[in-house]
C-alpha positions as CSV (number, residue, x, y, z in Angstrom):
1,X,0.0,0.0,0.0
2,X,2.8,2.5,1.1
3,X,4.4,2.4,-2.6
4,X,0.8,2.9,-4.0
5,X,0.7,6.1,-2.0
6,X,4.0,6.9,-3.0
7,X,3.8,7.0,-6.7
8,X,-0.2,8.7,-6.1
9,X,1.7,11.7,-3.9
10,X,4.2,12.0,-7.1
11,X,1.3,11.8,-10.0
12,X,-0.1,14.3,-7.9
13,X,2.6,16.8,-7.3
14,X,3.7,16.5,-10.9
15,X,0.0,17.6,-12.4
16,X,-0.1,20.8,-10.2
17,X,-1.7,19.3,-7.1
18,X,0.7,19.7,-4.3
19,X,-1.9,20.9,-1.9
20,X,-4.0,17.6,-2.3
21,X,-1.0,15.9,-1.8
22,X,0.0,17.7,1.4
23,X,-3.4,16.7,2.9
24,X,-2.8,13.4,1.9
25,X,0.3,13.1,4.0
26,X,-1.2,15.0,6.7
27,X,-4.1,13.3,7.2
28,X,-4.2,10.4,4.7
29,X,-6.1,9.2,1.5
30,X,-9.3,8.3,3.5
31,X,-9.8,11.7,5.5
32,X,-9.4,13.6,2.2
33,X,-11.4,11.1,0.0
34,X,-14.1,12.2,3.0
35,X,-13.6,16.1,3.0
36,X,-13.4,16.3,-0.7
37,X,-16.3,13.6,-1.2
38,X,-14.4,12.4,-4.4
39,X,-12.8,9.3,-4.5
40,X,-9.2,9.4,-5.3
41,X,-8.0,6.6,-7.2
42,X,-4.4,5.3,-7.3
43,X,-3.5,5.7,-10.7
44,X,-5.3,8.7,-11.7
45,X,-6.2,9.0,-15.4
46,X,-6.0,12.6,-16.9
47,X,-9.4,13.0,-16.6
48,X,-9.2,11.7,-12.5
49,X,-6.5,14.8,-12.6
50,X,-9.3,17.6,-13.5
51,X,-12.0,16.6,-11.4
52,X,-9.2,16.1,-8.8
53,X,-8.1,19.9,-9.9
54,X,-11.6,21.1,-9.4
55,X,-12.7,19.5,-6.0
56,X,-9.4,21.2,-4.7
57,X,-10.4,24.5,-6.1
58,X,-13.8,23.7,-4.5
59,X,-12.0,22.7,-1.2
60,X,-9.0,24.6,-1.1
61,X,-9.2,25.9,2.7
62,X,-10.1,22.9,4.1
63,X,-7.1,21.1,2.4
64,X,-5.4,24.5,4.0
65,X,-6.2,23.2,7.4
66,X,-5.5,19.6,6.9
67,X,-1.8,20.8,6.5
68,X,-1.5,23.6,9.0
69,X,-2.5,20.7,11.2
70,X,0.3,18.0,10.4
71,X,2.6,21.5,10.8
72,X,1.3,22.2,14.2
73,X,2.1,18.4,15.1
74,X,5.6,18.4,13.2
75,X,6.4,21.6,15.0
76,X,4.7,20.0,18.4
77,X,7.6,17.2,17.7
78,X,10.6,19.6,16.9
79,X,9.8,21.6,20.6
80,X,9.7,17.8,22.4
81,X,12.9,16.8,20.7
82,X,14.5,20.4,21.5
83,X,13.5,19.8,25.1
84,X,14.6,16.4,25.1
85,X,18.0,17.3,23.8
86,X,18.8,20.1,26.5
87,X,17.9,18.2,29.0
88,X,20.2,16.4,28.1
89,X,22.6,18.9,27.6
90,X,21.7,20.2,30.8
91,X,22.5,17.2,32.5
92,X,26.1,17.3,31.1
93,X,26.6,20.1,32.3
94,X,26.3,19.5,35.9
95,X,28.7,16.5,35.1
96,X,31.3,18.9,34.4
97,X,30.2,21.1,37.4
98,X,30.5,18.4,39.6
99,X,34.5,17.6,38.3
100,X,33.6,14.4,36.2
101,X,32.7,13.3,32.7
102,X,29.5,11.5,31.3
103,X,31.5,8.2,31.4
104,X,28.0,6.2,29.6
105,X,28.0,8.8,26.7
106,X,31.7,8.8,26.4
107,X,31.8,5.0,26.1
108,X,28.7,5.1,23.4
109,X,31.1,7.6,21.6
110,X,33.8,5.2,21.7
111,X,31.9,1.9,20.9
112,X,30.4,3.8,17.7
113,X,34.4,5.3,16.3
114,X,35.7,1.5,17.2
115,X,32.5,0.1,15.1
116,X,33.2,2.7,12.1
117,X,36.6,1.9,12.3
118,X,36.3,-2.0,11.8
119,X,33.5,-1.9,9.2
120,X,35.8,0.1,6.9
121,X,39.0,-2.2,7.6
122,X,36.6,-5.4,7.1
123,X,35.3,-3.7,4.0
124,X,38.8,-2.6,2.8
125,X,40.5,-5.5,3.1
126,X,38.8,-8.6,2.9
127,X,38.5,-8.8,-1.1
128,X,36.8,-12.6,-1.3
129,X,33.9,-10.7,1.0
130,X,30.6,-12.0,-0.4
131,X,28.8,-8.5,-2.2
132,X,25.6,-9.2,-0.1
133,X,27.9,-9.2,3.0
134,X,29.8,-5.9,2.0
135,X,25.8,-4.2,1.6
136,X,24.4,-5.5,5.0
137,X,28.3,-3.8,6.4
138,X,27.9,-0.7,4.7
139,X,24.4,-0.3,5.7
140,X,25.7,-0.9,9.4
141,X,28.7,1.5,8.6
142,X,26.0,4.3,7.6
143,X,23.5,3.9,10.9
144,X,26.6,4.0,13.2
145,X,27.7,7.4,11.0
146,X,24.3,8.2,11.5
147,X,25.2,7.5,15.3
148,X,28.6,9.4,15.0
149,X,26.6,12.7,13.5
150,X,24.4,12.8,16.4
151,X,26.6,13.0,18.6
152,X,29.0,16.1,17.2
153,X,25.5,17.5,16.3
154,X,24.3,17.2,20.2
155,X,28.0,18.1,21.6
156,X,28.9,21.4,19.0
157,X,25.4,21.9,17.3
158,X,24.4,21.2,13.9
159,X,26.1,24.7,12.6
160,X,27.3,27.8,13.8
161,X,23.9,29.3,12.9
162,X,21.7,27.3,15.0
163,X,23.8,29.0,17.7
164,X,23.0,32.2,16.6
165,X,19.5,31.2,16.4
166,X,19.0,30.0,19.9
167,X,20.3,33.2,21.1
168,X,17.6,35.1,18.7
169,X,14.7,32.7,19.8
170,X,16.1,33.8,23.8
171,X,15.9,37.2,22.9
172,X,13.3,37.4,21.4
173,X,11.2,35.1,24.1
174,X,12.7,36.8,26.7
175,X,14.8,34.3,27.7
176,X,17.9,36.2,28.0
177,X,16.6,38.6,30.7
């Protein structure tokens, strides 16, 4: 079903109808087939594409809501993970106040180098390696750069302007008073 969706969210975008496709992600095919009261099918003809066109026209603030609404929940997210993450911070810092080092997170840090490290020597140097073999390592070798990346992103942040960003949102919020 996903890939259905998939290649429906494409045809859609592609003939002009990113904003029925929008809702469609925010809400999914059902809700919209509802609020429209058209069916959608999943490989739309050319003709499915006008009357598709004109129940969006005919609906176009509703399907306005329906993505303000996945917004308000992806931007709900982004605040839980902000506050997850200086928490976090937070509690490091009170490590470092209190003379010692976050010995768990140091350790992660280590385990993930020494994994990155060995996956690229297997993969180097092991020419008989089976080809299915080398994918499944490389796929490893990306989630634990994956890992790596979180980590400089949590420790330095994830540029010099989200730095200068935090200290606009504080001064803006008042948090720098």
């Amino acid at each position: 079903m996903i890939p259905i969706v998939a290649s429906l969210l494409t045809t859609l975008a592609a003939n002009g109808l990113g904003l029925l496709s929008s809702a469609i992600q925010a809400k999914g095919k059902q809700v919209v087939e509802d609020t429209l009261g058209v069916k959608i099918p999943d490989s739309p003809t050319p003709e499915d594409i006008g009357k598709l066109r004109q129940a969006t026209f005919d609906h176009e603030e509703r399907l306005i809501e329906l993505s303000i609404e996945k917004a308000k929940g992806d931007l709900e997210g982004f605040k839980i993970e902000v506050t997850d993450r200086d928490s976090a911070r937070v509690r490091d810092a009170e490590f470092i106040k209190q003379g010692s080092s976050n010995s768990r997170a140091n350790l992660m840090f280590f385990l993930a180098v020494c994994a990155v490290t060995g996956l690229v020597w297997i993969v180097w140097t092991d020419q008989g390696i089976n080809e299915y073999v080398k994918g499944i390592f490389t796929l490893v070798l990306g989630r634990f750069l994956g890992y790596l990346d979180n980590i400089y992103s949590f420790e330095f942040g994830t540029t010099r302007g989200s730095r200068d960003k935090d200290d606009t949102i504080k001064n803006l919020t008042g948090g720098s008073k």
